[in-house]
C-alpha positions as MATLAB code, in Angstrom:
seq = 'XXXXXXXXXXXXXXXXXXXXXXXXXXXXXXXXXXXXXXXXXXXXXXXXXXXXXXXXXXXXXXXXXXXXXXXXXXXXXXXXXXXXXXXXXXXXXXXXXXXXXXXXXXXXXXXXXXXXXXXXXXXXXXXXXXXXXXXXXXXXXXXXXX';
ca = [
      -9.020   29.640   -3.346;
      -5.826   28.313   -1.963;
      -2.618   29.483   -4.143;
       0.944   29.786   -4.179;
       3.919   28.129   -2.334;
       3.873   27.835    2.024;
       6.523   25.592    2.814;
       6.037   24.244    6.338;
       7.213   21.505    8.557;
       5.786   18.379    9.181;
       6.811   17.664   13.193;
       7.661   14.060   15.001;
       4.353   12.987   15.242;
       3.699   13.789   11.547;
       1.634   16.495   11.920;
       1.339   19.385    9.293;
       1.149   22.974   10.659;
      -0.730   24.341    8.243;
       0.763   27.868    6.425;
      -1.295   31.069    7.923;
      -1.818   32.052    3.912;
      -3.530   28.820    3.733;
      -4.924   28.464    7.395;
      -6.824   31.988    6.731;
      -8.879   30.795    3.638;
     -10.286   27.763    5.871;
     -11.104   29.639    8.573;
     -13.097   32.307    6.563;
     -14.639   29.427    3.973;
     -14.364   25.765    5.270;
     -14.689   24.236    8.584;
     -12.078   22.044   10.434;
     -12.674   18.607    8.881;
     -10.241   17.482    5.990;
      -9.886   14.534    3.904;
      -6.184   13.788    3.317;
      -5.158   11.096    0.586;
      -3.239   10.680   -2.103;
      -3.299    8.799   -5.484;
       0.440    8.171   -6.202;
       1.632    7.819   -2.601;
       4.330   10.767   -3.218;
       1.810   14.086   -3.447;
      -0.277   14.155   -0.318;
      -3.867   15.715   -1.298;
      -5.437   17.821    1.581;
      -8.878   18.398    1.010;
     -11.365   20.350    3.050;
     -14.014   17.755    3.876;
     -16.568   20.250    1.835;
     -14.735   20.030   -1.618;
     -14.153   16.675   -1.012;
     -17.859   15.944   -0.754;
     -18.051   17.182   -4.332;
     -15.772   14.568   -5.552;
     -18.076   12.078   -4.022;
     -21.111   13.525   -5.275;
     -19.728   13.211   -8.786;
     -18.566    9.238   -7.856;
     -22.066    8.476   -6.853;
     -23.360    9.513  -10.001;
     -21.088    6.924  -11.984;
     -21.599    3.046  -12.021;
     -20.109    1.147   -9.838;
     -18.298   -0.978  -12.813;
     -16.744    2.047  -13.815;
     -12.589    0.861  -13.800;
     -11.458    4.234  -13.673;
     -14.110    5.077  -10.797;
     -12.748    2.041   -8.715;
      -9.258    2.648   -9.294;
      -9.714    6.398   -8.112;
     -11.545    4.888   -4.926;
      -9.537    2.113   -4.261;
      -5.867    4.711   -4.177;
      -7.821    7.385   -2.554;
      -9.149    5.051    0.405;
      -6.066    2.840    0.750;
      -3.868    6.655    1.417;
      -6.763    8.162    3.144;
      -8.113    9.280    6.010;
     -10.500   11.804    7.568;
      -8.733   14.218    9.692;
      -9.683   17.164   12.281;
      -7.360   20.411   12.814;
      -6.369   20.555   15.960;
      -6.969   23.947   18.015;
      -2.555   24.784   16.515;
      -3.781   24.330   13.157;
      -2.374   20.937   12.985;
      -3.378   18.238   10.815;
      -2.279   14.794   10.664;
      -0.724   12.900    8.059;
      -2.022    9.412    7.729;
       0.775    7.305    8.614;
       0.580    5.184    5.582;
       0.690    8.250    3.420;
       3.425   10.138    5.259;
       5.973    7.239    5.061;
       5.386    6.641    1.275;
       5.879   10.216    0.306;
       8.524   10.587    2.921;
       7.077   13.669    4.466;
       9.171   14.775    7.581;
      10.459   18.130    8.326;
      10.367   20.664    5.701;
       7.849   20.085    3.097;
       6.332   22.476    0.233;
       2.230   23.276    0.635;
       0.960   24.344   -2.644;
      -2.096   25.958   -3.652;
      -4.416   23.432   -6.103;
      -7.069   26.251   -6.199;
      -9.833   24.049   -4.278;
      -7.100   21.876   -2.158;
      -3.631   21.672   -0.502;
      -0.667   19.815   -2.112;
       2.078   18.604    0.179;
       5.262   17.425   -1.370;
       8.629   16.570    0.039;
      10.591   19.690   -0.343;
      13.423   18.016   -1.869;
      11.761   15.630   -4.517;
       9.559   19.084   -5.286;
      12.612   20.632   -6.304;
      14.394   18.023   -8.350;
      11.274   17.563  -10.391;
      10.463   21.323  -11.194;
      14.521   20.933  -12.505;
      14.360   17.838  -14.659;
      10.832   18.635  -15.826;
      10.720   21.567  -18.322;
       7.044   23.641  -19.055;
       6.986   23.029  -23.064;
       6.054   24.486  -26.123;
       3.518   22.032  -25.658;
       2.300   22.529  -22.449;
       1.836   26.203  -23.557;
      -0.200   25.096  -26.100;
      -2.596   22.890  -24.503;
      -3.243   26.350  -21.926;
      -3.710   28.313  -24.877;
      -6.591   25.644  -26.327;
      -7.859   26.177  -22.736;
      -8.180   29.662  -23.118;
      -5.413   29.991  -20.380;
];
């Protein structure tokens, strides 16, 4: 399970080093191969190729007239890309993705349990400020059994 906050740098070339925290869990449970997308162009989505498999599995199974399945598919392929770690435990951003979230330099990595997040540091921040955890939110966890 990935958790917790690895902030990082993505370099020139747009390349993620990927946290050792993070970089430890793949190399004990995943292989190299990642799909990275994104379906609001501002929170990259790293998946290892394995997890993201599931997702597909679980697509198949739904009709193609779906509109919910299509507009998943269509945001998820138009920011995606498969992508292999190189031996520095790089990974590469898709351009496309990397200019639309504006991630350069120091972003945040954050644990999603079965993927990576990567957010611009600075929009990360501002958010978690203007956007309070409610009353409500608590209770929707609680209803969860959270």
């Amino acid at each position: 399970m990935f958790r917790g906050n690895h902030p990082t740098r993505v370099d020139e070339k747009g390349r993620l080093k990927v946290p050792a925290e993070f970089k430890r869990v793949i190399d004990e449970k995943y292989a190299q191969r990642f799909y990275i997308t994104s379906l609001d162009g501002i929170v990259a989505q790293v998946y290892p190729f394995e997890e993201w498999e599931r997702i597909e599995q679980k697509l198949a199974a739904l009709s193609t007239f779906n509109p919910t399945k299509k507009k998943f598919l269509t945001r998820t392929n138009y920011y995606g890309q498969v992508v292999e770690m190189d031996g520095q435990g790089r990974l590469l951003i898709p351009q496309i993705l990397r200019e639309a979230a504006h991630l350069r330099g120091e972003v945040a990595v954050l644990g999603q349990l079965t993927y990576l997040e990567v957010r611009n540091l600075e929009a990360l921040e501002k958010e978690i400020g203007e956007q309070a955890f409610t009353d409500d939110d608590t209770s929707t966890l609680d209803k969860l059994g959270i």
